[in-house]
Backbone bond lengths (Angstrom), bond angles and torsions (degrees), N, CA, C in turn:
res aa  C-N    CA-C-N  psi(-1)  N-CA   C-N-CA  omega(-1)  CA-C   N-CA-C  phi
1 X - - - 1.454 - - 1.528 109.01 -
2 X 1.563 125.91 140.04 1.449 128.82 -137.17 1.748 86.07 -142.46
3 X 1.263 116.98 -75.08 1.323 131.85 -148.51 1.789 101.05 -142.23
4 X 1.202 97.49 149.40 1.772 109.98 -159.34 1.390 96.78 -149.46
5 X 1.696 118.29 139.29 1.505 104.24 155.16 1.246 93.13 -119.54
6 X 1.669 107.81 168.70 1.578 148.86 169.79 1.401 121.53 -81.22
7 X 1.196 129.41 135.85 1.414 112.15 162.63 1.290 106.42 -177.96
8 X 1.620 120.96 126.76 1.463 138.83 -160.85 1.889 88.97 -155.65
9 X 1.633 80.53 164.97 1.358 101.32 -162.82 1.586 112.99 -60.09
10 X 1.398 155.81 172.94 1.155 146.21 169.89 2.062 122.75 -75.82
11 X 1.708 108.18 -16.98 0.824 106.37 174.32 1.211 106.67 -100.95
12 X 1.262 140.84 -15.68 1.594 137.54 -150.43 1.642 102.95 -76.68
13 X 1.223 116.54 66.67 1.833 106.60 176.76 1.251 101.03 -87.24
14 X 1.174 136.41 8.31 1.588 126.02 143.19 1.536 128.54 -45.41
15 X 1.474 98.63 -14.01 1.742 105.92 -161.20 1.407 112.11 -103.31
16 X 1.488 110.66 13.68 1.856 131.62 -170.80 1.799 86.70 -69.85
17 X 1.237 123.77 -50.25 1.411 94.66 179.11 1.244 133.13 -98.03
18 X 1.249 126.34 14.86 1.571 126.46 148.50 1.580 86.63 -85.90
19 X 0.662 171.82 -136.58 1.768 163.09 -121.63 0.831 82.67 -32.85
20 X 1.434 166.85 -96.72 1.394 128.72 -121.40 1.662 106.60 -70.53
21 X 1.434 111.89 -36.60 1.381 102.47 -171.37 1.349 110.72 -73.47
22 X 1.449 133.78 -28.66 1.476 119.87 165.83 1.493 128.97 -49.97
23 X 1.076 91.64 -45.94 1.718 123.02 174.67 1.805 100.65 -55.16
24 X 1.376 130.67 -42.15 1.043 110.55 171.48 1.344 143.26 -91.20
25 X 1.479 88.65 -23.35 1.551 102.81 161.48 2.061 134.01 -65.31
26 X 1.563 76.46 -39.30 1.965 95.77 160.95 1.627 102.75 -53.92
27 X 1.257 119.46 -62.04 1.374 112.81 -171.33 1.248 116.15 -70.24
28 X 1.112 133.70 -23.36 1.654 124.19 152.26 1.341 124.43 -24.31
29 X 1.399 85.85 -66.29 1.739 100.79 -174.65 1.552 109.27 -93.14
30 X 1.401 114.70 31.19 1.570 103.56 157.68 1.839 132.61 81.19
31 X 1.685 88.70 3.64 1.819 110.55 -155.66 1.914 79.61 -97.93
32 X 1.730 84.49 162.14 1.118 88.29 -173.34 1.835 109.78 -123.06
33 X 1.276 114.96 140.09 0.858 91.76 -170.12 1.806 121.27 -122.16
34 X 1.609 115.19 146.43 1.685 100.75 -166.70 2.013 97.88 -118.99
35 X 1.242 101.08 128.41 1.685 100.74 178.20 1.506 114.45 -96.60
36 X 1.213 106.25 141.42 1.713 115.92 172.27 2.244 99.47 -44.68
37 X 1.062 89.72 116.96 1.497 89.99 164.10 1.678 135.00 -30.07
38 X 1.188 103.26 -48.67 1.680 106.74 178.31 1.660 108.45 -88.03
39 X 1.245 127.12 -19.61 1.089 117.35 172.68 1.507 107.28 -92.00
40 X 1.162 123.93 -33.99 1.749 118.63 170.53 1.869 95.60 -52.17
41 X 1.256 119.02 -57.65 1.491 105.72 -160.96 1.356 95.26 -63.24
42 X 1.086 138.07 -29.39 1.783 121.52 -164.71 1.317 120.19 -71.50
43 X 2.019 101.33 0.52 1.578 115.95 170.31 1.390 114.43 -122.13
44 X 1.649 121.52 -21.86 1.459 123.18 -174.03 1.514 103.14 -71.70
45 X 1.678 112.52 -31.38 1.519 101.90 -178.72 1.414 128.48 -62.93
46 X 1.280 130.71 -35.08 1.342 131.02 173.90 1.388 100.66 -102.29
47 X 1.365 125.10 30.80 1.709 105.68 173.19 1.040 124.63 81.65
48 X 1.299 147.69 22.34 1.159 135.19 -146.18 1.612 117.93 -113.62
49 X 1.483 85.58 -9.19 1.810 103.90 176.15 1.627 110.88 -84.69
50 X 1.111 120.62 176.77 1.378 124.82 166.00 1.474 107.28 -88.43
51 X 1.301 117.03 -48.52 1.436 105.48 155.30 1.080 131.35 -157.59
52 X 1.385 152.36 -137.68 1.515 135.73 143.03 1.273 121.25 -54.93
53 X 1.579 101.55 141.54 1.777 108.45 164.60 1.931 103.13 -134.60
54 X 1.397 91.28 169.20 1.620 92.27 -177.26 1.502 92.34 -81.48
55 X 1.280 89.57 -170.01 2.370 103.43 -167.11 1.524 83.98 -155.60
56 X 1.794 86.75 163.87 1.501 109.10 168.09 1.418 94.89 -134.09
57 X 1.355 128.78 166.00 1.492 143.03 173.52 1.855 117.19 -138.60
58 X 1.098 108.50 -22.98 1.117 105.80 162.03 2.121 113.69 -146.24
59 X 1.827 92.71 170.05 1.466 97.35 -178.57 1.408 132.31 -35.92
60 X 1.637 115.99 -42.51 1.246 146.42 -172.55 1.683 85.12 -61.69
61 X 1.347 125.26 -51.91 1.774 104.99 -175.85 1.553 126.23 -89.55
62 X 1.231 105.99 50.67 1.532 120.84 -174.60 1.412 96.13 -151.19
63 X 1.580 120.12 127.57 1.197 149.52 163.75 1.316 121.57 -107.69
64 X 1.619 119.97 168.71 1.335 117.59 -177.37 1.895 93.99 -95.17
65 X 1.407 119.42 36.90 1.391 112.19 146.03 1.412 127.41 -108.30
66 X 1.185 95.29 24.16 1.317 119.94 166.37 1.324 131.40 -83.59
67 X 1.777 146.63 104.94 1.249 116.11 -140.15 1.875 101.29 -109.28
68 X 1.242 113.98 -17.60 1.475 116.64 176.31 1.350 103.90 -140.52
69 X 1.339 121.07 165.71 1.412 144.04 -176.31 1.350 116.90 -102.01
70 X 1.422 141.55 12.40 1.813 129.69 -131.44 1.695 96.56 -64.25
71 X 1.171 114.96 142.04 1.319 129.59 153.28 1.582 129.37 -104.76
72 X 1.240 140.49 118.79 1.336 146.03 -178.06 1.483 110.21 -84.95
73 X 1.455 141.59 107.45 1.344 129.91 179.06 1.740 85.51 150.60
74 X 1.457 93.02 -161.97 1.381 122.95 -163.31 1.449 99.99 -115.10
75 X 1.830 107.85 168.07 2.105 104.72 -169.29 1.263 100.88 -29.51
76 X 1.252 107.52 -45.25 1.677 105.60 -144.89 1.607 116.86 -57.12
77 X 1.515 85.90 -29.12 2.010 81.85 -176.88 1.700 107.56 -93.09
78 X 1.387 113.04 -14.77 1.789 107.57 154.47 2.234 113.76 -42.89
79 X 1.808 92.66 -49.78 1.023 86.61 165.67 1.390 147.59 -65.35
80 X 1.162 105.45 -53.78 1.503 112.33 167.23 2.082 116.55 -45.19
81 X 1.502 104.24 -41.30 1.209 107.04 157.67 1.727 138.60 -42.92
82 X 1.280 86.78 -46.83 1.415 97.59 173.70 1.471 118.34 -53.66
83 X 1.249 123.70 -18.58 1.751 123.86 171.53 1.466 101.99 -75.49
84 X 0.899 120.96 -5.62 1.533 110.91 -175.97 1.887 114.55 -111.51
85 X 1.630 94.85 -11.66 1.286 85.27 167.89 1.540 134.35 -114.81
86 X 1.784 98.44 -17.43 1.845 116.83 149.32 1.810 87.09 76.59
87 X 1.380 88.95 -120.25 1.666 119.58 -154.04 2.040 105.22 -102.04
88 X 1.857 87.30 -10.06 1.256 82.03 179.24 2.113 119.61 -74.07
89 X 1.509 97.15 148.47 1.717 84.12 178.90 1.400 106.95 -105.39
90 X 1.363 105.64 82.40 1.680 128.48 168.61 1.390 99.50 -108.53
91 X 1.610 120.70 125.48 1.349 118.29 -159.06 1.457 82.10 -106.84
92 X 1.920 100.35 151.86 1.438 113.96 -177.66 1.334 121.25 -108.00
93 X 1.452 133.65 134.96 1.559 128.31 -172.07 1.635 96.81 -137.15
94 X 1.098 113.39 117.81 1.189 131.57 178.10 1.436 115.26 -79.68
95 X 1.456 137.60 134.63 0.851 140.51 169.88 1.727 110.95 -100.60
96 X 1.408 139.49 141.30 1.549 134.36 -154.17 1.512 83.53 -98.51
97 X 1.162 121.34 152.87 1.489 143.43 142.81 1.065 120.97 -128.23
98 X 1.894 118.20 -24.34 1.173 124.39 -166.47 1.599 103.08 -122.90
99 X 0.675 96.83 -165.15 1.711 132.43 -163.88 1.612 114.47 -20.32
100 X 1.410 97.69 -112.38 1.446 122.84 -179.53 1.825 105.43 -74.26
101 X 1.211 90.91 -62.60 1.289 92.96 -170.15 1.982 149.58 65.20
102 X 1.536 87.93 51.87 1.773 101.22 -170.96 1.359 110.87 -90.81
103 X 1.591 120.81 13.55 1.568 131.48 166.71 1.506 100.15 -123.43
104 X 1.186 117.71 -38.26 1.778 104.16 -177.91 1.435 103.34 -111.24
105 X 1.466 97.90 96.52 1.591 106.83 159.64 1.255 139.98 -104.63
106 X 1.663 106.52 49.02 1.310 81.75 176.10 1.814 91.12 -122.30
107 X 1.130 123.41 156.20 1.615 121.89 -164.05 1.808 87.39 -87.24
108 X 1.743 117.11 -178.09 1.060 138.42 -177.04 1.343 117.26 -60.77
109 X 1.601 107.81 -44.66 1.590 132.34 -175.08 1.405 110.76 -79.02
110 X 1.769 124.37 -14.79 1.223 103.68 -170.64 1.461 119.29 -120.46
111 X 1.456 107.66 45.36 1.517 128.81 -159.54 1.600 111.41 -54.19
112 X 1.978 77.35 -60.32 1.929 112.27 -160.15 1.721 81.62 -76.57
113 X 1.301 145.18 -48.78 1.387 127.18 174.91 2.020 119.94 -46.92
114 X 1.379 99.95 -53.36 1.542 89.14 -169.17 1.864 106.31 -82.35
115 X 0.858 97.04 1.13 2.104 93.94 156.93 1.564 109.46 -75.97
116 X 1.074 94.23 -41.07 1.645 91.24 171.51 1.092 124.54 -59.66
117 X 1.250 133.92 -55.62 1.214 164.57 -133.39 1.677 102.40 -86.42
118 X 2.058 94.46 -53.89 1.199 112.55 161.98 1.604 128.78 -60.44
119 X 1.350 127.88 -18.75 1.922 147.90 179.23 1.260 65.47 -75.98
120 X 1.470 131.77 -105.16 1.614 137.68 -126.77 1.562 88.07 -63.00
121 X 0.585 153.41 -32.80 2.101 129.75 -146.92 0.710 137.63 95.31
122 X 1.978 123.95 -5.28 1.157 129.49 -136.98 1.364 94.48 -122.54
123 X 1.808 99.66 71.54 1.604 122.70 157.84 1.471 126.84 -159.06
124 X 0.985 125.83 163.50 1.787 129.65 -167.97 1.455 83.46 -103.13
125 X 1.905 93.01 169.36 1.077 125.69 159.49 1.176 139.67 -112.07
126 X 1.279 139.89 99.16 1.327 137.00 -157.83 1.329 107.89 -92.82
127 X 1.664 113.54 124.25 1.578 112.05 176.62 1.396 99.53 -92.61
128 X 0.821 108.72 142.07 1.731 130.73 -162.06 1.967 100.38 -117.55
129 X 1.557 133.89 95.21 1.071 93.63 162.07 1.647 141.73 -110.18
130 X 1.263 121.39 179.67 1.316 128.80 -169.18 1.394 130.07 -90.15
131 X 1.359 130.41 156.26 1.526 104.17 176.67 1.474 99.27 -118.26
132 X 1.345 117.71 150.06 1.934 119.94 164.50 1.579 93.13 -94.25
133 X 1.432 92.09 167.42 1.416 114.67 151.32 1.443 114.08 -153.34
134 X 1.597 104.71 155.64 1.875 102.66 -174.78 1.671 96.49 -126.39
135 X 0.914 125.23 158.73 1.432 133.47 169.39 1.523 113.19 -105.48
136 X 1.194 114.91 178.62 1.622 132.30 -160.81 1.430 97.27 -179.87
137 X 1.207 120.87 104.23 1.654 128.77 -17.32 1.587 99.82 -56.84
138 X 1.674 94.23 160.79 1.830 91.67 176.36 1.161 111.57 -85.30
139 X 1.512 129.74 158.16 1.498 136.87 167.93 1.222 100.59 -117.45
140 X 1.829 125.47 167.03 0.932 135.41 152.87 1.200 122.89 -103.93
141 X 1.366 108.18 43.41 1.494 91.67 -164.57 1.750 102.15 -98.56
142 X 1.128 118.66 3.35 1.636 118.63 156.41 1.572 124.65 -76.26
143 X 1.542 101.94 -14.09 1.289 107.35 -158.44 2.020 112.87 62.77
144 X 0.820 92.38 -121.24 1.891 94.08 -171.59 1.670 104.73 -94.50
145 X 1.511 124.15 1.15 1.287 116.64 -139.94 1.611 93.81 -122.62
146 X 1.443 92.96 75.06 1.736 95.18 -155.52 1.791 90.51 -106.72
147 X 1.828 103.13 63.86 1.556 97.43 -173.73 1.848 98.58 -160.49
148 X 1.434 123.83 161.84 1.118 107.99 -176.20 2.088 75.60 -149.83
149 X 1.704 87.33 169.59 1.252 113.27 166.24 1.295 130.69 -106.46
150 X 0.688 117.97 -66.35 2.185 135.30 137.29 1.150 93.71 -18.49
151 X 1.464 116.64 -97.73 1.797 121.87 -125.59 1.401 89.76 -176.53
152 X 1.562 105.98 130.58 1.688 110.97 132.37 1.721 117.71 -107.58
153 X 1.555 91.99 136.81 1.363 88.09 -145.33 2.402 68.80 -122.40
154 X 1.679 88.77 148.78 1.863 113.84 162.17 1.289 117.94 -123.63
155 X 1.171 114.62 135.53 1.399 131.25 -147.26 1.797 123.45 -146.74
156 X 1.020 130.51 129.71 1.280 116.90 170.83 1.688 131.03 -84.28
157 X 1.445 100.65 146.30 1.751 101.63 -152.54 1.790 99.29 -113.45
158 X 1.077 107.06 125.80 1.329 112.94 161.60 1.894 120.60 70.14
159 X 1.714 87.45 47.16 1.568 87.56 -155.09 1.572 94.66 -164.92
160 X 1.263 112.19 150.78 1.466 129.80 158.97 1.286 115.76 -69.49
161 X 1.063 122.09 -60.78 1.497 157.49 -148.22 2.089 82.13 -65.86
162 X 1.526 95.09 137.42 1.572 112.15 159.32 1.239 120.48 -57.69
163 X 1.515 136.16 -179.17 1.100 131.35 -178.07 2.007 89.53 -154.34
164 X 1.457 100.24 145.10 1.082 104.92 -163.00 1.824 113.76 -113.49
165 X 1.488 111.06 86.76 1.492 128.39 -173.83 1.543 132.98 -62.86
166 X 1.484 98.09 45.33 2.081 97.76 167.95 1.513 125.29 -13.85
167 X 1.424 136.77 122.30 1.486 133.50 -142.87 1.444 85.21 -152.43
168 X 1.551 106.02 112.82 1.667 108.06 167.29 1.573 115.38 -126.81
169 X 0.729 136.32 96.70 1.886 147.94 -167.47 2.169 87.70 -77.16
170 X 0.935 107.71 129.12 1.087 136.52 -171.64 1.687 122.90 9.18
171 X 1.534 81.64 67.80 1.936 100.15 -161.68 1.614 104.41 73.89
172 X 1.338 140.71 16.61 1.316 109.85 168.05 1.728 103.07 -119.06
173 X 1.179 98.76 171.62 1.504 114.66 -162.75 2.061 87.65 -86.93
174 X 1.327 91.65 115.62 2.020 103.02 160.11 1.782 116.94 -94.80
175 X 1.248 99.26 -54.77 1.278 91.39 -167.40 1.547 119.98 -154.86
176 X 1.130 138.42 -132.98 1.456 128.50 176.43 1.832 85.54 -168.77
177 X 1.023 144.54 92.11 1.394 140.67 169.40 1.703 113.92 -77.48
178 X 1.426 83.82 117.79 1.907 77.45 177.91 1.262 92.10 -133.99
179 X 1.719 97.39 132.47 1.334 96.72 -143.83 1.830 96.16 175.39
180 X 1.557 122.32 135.56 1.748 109.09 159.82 1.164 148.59 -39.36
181 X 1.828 108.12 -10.83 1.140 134.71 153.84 1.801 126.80 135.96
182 X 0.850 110.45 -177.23 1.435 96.10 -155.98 1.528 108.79 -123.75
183 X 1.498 123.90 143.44 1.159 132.60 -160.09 2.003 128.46 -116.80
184 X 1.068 111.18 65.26 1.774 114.31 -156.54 1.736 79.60 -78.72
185 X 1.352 92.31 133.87 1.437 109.61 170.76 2.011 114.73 -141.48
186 X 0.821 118.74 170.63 1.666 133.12 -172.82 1.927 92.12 -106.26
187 X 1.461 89.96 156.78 1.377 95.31 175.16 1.815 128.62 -69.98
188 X 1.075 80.40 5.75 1.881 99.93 168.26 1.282 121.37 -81.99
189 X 1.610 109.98 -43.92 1.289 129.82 160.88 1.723 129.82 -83.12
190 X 1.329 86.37 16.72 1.620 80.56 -174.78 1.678 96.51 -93.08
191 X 1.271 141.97 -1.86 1.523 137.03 169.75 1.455 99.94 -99.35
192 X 1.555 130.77 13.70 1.037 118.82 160.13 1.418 121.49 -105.21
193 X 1.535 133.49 -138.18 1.853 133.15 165.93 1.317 94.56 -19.34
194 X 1.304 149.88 -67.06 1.112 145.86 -127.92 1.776 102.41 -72.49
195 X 1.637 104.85 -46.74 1.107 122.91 175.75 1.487 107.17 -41.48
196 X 1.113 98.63 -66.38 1.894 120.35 -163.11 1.277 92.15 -50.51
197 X 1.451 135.29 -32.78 1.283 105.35 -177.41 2.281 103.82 -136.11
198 X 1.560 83.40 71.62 0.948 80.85 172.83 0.894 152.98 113.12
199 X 1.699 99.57 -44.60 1.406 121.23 165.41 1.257 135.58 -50.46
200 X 1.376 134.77 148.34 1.816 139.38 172.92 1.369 89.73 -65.35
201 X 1.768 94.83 149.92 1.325 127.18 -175.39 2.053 80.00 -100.56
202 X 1.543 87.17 125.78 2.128 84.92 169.52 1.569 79.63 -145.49
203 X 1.523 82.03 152.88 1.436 120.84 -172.97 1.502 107.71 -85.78
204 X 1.289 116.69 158.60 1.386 123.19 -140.14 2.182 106.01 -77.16
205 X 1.386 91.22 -31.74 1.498 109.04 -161.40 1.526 97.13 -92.50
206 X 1.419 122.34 -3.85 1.554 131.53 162.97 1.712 118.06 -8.26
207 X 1.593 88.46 -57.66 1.489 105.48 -145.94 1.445 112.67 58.90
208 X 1.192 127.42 71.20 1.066 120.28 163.11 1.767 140.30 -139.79
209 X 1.368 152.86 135.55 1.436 123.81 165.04 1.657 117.38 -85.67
210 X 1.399 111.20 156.93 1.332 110.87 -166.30 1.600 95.23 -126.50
211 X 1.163 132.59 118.59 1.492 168.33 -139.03 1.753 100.85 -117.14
212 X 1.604 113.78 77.63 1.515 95.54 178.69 1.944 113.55 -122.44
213 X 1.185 94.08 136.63 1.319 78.80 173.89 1.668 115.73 -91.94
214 X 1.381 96.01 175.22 1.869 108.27 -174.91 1.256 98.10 -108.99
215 X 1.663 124.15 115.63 1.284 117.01 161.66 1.730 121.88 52.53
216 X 1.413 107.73 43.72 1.645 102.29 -167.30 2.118 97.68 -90.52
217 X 1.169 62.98 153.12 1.644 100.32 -167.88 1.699 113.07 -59.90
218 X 1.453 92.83 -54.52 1.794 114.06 151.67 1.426 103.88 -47.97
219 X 1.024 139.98 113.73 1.736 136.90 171.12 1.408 93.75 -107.94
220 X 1.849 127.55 52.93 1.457 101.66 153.45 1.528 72.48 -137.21
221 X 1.231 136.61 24.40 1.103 131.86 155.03 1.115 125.84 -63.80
222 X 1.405 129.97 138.64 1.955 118.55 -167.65 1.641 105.99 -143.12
223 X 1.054 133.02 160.57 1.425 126.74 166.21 1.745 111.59 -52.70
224 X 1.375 110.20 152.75 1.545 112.56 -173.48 2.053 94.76 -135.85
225 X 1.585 89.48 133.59 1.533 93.53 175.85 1.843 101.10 -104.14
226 X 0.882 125.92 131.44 1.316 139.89 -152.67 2.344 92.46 -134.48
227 X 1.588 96.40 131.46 1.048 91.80 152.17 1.871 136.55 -45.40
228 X 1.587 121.54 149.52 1.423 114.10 173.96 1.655 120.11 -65.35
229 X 1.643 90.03 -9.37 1.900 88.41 -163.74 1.636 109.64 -99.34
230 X 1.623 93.13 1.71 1.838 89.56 169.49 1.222 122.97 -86.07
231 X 1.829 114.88 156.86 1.372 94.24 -162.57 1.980 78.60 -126.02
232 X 1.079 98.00 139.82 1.529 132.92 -165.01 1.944 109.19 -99.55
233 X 0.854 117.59 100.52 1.916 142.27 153.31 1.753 110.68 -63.74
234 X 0.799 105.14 150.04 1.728 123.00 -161.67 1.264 114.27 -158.06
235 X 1.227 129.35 101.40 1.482 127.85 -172.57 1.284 101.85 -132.59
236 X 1.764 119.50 135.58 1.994 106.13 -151.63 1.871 81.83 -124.00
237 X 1.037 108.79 145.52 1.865 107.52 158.94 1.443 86.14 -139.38
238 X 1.906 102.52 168.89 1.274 115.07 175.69 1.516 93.50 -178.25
239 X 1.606 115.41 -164.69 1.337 131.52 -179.18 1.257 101.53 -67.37
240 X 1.770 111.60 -51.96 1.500 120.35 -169.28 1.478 128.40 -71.33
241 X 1.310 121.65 176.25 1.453 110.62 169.44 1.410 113.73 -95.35
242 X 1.283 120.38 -26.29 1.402 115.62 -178.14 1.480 105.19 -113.49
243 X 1.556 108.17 175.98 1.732 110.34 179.52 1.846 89.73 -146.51
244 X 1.447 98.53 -176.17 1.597 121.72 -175.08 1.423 109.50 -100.44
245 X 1.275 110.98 120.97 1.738 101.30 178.83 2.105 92.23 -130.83
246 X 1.679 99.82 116.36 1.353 104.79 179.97 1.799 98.61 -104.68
247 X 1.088 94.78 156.23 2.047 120.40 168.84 1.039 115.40 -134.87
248 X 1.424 117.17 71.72 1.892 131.43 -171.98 1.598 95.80 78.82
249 X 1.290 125.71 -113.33 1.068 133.32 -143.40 1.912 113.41 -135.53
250 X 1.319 102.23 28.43 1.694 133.78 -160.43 1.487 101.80 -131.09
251 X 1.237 118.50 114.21 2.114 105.14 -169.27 1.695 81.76 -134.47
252 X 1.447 99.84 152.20 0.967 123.63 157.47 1.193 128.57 -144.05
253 X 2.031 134.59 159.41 1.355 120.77 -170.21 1.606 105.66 -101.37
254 X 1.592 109.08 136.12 1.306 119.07 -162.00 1.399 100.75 -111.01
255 X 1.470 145.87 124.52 1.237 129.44 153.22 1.106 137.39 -68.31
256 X 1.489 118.60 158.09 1.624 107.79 -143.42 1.267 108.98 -65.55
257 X 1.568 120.33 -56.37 1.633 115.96 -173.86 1.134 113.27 -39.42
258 X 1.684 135.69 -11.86 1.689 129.70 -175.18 1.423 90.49 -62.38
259 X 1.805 89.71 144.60 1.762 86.28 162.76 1.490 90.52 -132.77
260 X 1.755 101.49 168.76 1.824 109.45 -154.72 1.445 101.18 -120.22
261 X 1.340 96.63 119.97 1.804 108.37 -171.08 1.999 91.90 -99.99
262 X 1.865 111.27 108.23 1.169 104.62 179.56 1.697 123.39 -116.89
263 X 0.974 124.29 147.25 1.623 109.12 177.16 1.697 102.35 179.04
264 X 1.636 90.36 -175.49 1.916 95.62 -149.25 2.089 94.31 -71.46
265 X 1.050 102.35 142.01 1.647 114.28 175.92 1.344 100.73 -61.49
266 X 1.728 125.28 144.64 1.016 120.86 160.40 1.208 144.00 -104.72
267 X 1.565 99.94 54.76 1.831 139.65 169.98 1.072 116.53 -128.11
268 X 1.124 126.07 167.21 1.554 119.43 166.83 1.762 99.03 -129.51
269 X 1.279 115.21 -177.86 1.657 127.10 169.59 1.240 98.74 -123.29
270 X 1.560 107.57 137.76 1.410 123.79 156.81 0.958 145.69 -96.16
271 X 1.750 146.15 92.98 0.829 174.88 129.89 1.335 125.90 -3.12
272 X 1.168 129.39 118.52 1.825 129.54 -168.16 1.575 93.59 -93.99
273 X 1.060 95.33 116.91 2.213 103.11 148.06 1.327 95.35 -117.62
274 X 1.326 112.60 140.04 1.491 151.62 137.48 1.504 101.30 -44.95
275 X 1.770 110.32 145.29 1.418 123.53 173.49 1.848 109.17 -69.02
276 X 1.468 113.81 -18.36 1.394 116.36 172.19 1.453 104.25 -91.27
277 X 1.084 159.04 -8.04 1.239 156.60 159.95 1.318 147.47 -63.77
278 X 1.172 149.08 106.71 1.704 125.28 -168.66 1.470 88.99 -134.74
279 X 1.303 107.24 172.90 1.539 132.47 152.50 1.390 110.78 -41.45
280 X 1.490 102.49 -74.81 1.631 95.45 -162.14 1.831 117.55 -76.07
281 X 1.163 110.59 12.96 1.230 133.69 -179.80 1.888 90.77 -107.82
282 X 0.941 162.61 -14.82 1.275 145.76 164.67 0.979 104.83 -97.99
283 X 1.697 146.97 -28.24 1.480 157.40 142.43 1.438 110.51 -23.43
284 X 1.290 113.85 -63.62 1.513 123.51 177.99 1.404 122.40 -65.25
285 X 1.336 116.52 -28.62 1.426 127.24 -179.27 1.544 105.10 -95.24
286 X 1.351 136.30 -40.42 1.281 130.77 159.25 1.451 142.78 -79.75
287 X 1.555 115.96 7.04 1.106 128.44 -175.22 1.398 91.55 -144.34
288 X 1.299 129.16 26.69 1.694 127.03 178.25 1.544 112.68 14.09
289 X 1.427 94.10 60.43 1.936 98.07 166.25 1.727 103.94 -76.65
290 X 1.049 96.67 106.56 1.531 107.33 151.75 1.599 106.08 123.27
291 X 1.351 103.09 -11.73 1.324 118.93 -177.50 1.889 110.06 -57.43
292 X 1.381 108.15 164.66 1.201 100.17 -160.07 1.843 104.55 -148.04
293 X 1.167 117.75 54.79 1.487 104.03 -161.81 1.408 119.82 -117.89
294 X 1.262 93.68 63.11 1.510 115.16 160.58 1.565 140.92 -75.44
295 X 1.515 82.19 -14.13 1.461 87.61 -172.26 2.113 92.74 -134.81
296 X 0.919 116.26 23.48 1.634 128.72 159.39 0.889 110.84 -80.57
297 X 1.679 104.32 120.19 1.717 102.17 169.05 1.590 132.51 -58.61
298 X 1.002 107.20 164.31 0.996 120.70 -179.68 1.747 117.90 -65.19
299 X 1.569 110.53 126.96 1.494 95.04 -178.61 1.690 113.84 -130.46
């Protein structure tokens, strides 16, 4: 391992001391390291580094001589990351700051361990995959980043009123969802939105998309697991003229006549597990399956 980039959210200056401790352990071993631009400045301005490092700000300055991705934060900034690494195979290891955390696993304390871990080899690679979507008419309102990891999720904007989600699995007519809107996610995203309302927990190597609706109106409506190789149509009506079209954690406003051409990306992201790590071992520890604390005091 040679060269590494950084990248955390632009406000998170909570995260100066897991950056410092990456930052010192990298320099031990000689690695070099390059930070996303807006998050390096949210520490170069008051000093907070030991000293200068180079930055990148967009995709175009990241190569596959790049040997890891680390991210500081919670899923969300794995996600936001992911625009910067596309098609490249720079594998990603999340460091937790935040929350739940079923993409950034590695805790606060176990920094100076998974550098190690990372020298020896002694980790898998998880292909993770992605979904695109294209519009008709096209928008730019993704710019180039016409792909999510999670979920692209359609939604109604500025309104009470349902919105009514046309669903065609490989040109055929499924369903008519009327409903707050509807949520196709990858098995990466199925412990995220999908969860919250509902959705099956599927395992990563599935191959699969998971079909959920938000609050539909139809209540014999249910989540649908759909092969990865179907490619999915989206046609939205409602009261309004426009609707919500999200890609992880990136939204933009879509007008209604767009219709949404969706299906599996043809890249994947790579993902570090540790030889102590699994899926159903972060399932159990973050959703306390099996847990029992009924009779735990109170703290």
């Amino acid at each position: 391992m040679k060269k590494v980039a950084i990248y955390g959210q632009p406000y998170n200056a909570a995260a100066i001391k897991e950056v410092l401790i990456l930052l010192e352990e990298l320099e031990k071993k000689n690695i070099v390291a390059f930070f996303e631009e807006n998050f390096y400045n949210l520490f170069s301005k008051d000093k907070s580094l030991p000293r200068k490092y180079p930055t990148f700000s967009h995709f175009n300055d990241l190569n596959n001589s790049f040997d890891f991705l680390f991210t500081i934060g919670g899923d969300g900034t794995i996600l936001r990351a992911v625009t910067y690494i596309r098609d490249l195979d720079i594998p990603i290891l999340g460091i937790n700051t935040g929350r739940l955390g079923f993409l950034a696993t590695i805790q606060k304390d176990e920094i100076k361990e998974a550098i190690e871990l990372l020298l020896k080899k002694e980790y898998d690679i998880q292909e993770r995959a992605l979904l695109s979507v294209k519009t008709i008419p096209e928008t730019d309102a993704f710019s180039e980043f016409y792909f999510a990891l999670n979920e692209i999720t359609v939604a109604r904007k500025n309104t009470t009123s349902m919105i009514g989600v046309k669903t065609y699995l490989d040109d055929e007519y499924l369903t008519n969802y009327w409903a707050d809107g509807l949520i196709i996610s990858t098995p990466t995203g199925s412990t995220g939105y999908s969860l919250s309302c509902n959705g099956p927990v599927v395992l990563l190597n599935s191959k699969s998309i998971i079909i959920t609706p938000i609050a539909p109106h139809n209540l014999n409506a249910r989540p649908l697991i759909i092969s990865d190789n179907t490619k999915i149509r989206l046609e939205i009506s409602g009261r309004e003229n426009d609707f919500l079209m999200s890609l992880d954690s990136r939204i933009a406003t879509i007008e209604k006549k767009t219709q949404l051409f969706i299906e599996k990306a043809p890249f994947t992201i790579q993902s570090i597990l540790f030889k102590n790590q699994s899926f159903l071992k972060t399932l159990r520890g973050k959703l306390l399956w099996g847990e029992d604390t009924r009779n735990k005091p109170n703290t």
